[in-house]
C-alpha positions in Angstrom: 50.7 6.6 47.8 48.0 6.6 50.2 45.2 9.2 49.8 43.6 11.2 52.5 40.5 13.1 52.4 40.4 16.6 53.8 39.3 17.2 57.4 36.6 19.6 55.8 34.2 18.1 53.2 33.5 21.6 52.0 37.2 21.5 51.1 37.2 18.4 49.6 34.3 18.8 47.0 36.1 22.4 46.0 38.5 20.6 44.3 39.0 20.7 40.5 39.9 16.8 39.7 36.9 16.0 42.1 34.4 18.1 40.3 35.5 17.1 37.2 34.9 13.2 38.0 31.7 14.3 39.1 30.8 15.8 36.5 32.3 12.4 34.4 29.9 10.6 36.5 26.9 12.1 35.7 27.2 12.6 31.9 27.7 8.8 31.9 24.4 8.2 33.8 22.4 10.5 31.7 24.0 9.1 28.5 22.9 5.6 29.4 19.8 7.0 30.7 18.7 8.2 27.3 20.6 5.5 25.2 18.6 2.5 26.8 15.7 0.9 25.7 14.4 -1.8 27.5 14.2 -5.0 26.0 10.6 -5.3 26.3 9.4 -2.1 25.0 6.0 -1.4 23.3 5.4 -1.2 19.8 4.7 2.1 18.8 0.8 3.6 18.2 0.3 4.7 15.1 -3.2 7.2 14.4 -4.7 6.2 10.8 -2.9 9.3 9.3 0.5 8.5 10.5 0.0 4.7 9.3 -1.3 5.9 6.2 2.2 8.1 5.7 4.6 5.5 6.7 2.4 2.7 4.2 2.5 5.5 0.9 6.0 5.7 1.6 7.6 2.4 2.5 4.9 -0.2 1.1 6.8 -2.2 -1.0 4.2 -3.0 -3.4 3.6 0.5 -3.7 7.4 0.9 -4.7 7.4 -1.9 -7.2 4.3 -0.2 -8.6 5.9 3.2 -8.9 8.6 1.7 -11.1 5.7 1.0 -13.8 5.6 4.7 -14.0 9.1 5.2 -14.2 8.9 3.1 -17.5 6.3 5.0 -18.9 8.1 7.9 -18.9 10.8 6.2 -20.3 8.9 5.2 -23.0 7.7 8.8 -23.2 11.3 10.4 -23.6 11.9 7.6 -26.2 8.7 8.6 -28.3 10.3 12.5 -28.7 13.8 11.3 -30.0 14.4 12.2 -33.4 16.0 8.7 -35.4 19.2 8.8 -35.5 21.1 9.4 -38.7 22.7 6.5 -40.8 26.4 5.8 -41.6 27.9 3.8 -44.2 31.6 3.2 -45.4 32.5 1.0 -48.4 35.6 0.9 -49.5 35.7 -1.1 -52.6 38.0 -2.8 -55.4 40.9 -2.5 -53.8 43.7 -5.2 -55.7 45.9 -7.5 -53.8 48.9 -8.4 -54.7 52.2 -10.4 -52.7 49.6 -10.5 -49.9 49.1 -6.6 -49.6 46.2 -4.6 -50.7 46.8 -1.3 -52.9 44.6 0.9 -54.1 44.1 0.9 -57.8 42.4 2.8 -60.6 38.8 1.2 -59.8 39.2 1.5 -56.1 35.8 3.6 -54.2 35.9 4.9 -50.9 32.4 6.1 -50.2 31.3 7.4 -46.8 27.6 9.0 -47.0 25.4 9.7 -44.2 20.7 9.2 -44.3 18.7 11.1 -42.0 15.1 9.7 -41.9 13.0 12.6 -42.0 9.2 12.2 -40.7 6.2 13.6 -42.1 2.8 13.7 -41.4 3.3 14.6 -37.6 4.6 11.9 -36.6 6.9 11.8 -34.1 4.5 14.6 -32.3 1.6 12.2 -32.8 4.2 9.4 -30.7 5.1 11.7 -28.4 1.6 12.4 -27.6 0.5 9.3 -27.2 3.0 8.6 -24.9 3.1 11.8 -22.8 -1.1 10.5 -22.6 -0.2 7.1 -21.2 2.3 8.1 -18.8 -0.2 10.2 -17.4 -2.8 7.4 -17.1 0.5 5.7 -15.2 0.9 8.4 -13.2 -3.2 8.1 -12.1 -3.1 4.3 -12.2 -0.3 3.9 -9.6 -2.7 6.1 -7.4 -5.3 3.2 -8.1 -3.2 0.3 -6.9 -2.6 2.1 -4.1 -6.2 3.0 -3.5 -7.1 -0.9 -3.7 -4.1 -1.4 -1.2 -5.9 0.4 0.8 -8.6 -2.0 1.7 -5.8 -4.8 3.0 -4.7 -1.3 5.2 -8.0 -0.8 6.8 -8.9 -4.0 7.2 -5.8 -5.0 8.7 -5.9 -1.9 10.9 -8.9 -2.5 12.0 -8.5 -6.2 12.8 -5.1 -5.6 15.3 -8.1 -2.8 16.9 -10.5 -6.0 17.6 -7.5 -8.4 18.5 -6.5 -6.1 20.9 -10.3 -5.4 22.1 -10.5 -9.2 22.4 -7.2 -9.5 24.6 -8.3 -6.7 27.0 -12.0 -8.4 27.5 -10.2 -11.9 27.7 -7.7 -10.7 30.4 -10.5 -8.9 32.1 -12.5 -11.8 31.8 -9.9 -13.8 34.0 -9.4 -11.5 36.4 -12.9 -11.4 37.2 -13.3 -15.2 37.0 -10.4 -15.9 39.2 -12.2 -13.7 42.0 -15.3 -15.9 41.4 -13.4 -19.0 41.9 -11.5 -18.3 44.8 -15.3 -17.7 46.1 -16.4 -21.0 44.8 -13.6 -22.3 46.3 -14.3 -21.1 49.7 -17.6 -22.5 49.3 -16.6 -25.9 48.5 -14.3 -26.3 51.4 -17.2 -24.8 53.3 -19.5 -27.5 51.6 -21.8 -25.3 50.4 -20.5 -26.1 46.7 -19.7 -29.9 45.4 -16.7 -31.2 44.4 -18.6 -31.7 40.4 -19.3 -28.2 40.4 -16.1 -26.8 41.7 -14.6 -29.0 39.4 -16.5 -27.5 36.2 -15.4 -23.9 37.6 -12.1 -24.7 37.5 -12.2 -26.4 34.0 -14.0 -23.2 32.6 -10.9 -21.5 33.8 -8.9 -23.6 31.6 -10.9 -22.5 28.5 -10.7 -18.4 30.0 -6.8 -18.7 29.8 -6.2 -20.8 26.6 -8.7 -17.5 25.2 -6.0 -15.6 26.1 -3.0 -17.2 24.6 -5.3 -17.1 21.5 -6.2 -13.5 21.3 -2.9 -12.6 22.2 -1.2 -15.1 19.6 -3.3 -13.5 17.1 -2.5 -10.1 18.0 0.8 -10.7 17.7 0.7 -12.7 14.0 -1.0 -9.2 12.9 1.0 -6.9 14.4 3.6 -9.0 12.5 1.7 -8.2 9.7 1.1 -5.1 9.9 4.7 -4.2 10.4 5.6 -5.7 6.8 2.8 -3.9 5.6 4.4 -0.4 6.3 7.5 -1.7 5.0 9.0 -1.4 8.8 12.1 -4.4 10.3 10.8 -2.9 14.1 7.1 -3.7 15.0 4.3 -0.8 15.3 0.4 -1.0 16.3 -2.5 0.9 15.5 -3.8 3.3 18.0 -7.2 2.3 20.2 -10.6 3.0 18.8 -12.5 4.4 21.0 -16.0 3.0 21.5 -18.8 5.9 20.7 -22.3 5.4 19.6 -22.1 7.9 16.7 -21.3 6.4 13.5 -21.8 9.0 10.1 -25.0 8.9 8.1 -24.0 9.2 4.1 -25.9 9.9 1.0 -25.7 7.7 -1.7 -26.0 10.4 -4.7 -23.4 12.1 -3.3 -21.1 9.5 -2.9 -21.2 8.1 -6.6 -20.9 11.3 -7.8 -17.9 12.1 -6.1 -16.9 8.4 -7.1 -17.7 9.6 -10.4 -15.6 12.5 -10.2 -12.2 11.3 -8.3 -11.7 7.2 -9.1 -8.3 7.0 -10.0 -9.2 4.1 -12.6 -12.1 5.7 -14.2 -9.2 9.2 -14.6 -6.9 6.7 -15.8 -9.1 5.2 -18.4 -10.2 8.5 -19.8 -6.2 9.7 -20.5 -6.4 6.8 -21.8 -8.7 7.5 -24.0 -6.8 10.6 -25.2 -4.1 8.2 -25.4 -5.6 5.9 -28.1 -7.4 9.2 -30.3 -3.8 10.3 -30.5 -2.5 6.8 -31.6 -5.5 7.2 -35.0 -3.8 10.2 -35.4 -0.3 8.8 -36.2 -1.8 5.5 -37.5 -3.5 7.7 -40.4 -0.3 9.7 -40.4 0.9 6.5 -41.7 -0.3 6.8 -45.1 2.0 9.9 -45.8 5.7 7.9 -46.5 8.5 8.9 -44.4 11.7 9.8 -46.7 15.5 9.9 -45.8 17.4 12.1 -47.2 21.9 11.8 -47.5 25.1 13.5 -48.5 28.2 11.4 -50.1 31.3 11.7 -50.1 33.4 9.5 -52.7 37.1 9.1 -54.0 38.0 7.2 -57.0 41.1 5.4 -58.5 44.6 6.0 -57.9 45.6 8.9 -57.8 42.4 9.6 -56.0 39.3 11.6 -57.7 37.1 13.4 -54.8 33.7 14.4 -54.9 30.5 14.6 -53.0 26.9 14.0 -54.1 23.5 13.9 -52.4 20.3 11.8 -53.0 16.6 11.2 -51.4 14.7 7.7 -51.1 10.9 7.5 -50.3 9.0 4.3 -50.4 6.1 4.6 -52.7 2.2 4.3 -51.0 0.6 1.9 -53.6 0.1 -1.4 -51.9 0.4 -0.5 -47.8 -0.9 2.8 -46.4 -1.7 1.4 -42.9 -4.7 -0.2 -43.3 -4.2 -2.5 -40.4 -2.5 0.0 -38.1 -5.3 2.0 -38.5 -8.4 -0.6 -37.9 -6.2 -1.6 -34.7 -6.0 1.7 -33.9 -9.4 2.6 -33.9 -10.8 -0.9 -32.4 -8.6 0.3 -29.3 -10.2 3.2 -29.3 -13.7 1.5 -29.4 -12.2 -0.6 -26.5 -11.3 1.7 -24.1 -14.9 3.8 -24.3 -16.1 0.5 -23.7 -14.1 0.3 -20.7 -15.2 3.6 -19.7 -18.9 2.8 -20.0 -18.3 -0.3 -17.9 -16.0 1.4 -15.0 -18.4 3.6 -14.6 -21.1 1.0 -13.8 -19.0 -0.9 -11.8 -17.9 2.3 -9.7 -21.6 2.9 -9.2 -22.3 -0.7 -8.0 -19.4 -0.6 -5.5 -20.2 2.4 -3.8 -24.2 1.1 -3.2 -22.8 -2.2 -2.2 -20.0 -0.5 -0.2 -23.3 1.4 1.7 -25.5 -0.9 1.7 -22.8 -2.7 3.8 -21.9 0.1 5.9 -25.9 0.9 6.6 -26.2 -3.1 7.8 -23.0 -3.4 10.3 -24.2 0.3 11.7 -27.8 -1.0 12.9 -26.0 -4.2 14.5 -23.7 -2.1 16.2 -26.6 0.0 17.4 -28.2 -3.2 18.5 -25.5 -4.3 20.0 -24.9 -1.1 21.9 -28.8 -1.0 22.7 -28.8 -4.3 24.5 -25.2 -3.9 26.2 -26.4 -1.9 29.5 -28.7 -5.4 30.2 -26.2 -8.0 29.3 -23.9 -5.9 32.0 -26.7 -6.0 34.6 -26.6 -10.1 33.7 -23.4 -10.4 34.4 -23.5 -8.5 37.6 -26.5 -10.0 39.2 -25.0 -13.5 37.8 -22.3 -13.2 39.6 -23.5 -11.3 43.0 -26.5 -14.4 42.9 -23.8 -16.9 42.9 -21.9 -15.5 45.5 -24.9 -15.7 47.6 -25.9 -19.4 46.5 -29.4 -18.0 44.3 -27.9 -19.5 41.0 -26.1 -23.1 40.3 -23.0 -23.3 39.0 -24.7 -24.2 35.4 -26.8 -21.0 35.3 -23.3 -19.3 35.9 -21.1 -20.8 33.4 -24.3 -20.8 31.2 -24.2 -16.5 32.0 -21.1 -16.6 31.6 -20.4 -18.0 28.3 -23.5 -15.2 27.3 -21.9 -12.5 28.4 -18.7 -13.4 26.6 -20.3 -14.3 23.2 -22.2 -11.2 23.5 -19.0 -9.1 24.2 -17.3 -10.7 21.6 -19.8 -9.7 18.6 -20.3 -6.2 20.3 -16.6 -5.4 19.5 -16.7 -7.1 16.4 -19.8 -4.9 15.0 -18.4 -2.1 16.0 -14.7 -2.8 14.3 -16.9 -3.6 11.3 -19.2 -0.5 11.3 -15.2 1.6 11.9 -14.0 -0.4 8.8 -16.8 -0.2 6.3 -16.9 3.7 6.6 -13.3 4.1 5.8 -14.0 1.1 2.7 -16.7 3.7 1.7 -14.2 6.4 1.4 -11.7 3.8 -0.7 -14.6 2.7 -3.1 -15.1 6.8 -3.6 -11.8 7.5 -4.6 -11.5 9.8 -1.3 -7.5 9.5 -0.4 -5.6 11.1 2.2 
């Protein structure tokens, strides 16, 4: 069957089975449309924050870390259980005979049942000790990840100058590719020798192998980076933009709010409360724990029943927790130490952290100071060479200026970026 279109196209696209075709046709077109991704497609930029909220929540070292939590409050819900009671069964004397066992006249079946009972306070004393330390968990995990923090920063920071060094190094080539097709005018002109041409084109050599090399290690920390926030696809930090205004910060301020919100100076005073509540059941040690039990028993053959009841408590003469107690209190001592020293240390880390931040800051604004100049070298450089004012030396000699220059001007201002966000690490200041 041969088919033949309609004299009329309006006739022809009226049709139901054509429209619906159509209409075939363009879902599958948009569908692939949206479905697609190209093969080569660019990691995604990620701000600081939304790093930040992927590495808190898929970090794996921050997930191993969390489970030391989860244990402490094991050990928490442990410390409030009441001991469990005690069973025993004897069944005694029974009298063998043709190879079976029968009950007799001196045959016992006893069944009794001890609860330990605990005095003193105890088990509240346990309980409170561990409730303490799984709160200093709680706070501590928050301190691994604050010191995880620093491999963040720095890390994010670092893909922020790698890809600052790939754009100048591309740039760089551009530009330097203009020059020499220039020089190489000039040379077949004879204005330029075959020596010097020659050493143009080898500096080129160096230019590219720069790129491979910035790029190579762009993309060995993007790798990084991508393990880092627990991610199988790779992801990049979003650009820093250059600006000249970097944030002043006063020193008593920050150590006091140091002071007030480091995560391992909060952990260490819980703690604290954490070992005054383990003296308390180490002294409660000295008042014996007793058990008390019902019994049940049956006697001979025929069987006599009856039930009894006793108590048993260890007697305090030789051991009242002499030990447990000295331990208990030298841990105590120990952790005030800690304190003490913590708080020392948190000081010392947030003047060096400044001290730091203060030094990269006035390279940066040296940098930036002398950056309009080294621009105007370049430029007249290159415009001097063009016109035959310079040798060739005095331009790769530019050159190689300008780059090194370029080179640490990113790199103090990365630094100067970084140490302000290590100052709000060494402060205890999470987002």
């Amino acid at each position: 069957m041969v088919f033949h279109p309609p004299e009329h196209p309006a006739t022809f696209l009226t049709q139901p089975r054509v429209w619906r075709c159509a209409w075939a046709v363009l879902f599958t077109v948009l569908a692939v449309m949206l479905c697609h991704t190209p093969a080569n497609a660019q990691p995604k930029d990620l701000t600081v924050d939304e790093a930040l909220a992927q590495f808190y929540e898929n970090n794996l070292d921050i997930i191993i870390n969390r489970y030391e939590v989860d244990k402490s409050y094991a050990d928490y819900v442990t410390a409030k259980l009441i001991p469990n009671p005690n069973l025993t069964v004897n069944y005694n004397n029974l009298e063998i005979s043709r190879g079976h066992t029968n009950r007799g006249d001196n045959t016992q079946l006893t069944i009794r049942v001890d609860q330990l009972i605990e005095t003193a306070g105890k088990r509240t004393h346990r309980a409170n000790t561990a409730n303490e330390l799984y709160e200093a968990a709680k706070i501590g995990h928050k301190d691994v990840i604050r010191n995880l923090l620093i491999g963040f920063y720095t890390l994010y920071y670092a893909i922020n100058l790698d890809m600052f060094n790939t754009d100048f190094a591309k740039q760089e080539l551009v530009l330097y590719n203009r020059l020499l097709e220039i020089a190489k005018k000039k040379h077949n002109a004879g204005f330029l020798s075959t020596i010097d041409y020659t050493k143009l084109k080898m500096r080129r050599i160096e230019l590219a192998n720069n790129v491979v090399n910035t790029e190579t290690q762009l993309k060995n920390d993007l790798s990084a980076f991508a393990v880092l926030l627990g991610k199988e696809e790779q992801c990049r930090p979003a650009r820093v933009r250059l600006h000249e205004n970097l944030r002043k910060y006063n020193e008593e301020e920050l150590v006091s709010t140091a002071q007030e919100n480091r995560y391992d100076l909060l952990s260490l005073k819980r703690q604290l409360r954490a070992a005054e509540n383990a003296v308390l059941l180490a002294k409660a040690g000295r008042v014996p724990d007793f058990s008390i039990g019902g019994e049940y028993d049956s006697i001979g053959n025929p069987a006599k029943n009856g039930v009894g009841a006793g108590f048993s408590i260890p007697l305090p003469i030789f051991s009242r927790s002499q030990g447990a107690i000295l331990r208990s209190e030298a841990a105590k001592k120990q952790v005030e130490t800690q304190i003490t020293k913590v708080k020392r240390v948190i000081t010392m880390e947030v003047q060096q952290s400044l001290n730091t931040y203060n030094a990269s800051a006035r390279v940066f604004q040296t940098y930036n100071g002398s950056k309009p100049e080294m621009d105007t070298l370049m430029t007249n450089s290159t415009k001097a060479f063009t016109l035959g004012g310079i040798t060739v030396l005095d331009l790769l000699d530019a050159e190689r200026t300008y780059r090194d220059f370029m080179t640490k001007y990113h790199q103090a201002f990365i630094q100067a970026i970084l140490n302000s966000e290590l100052i709000k690490v060494y402060t205890g200041e999470m987002k």
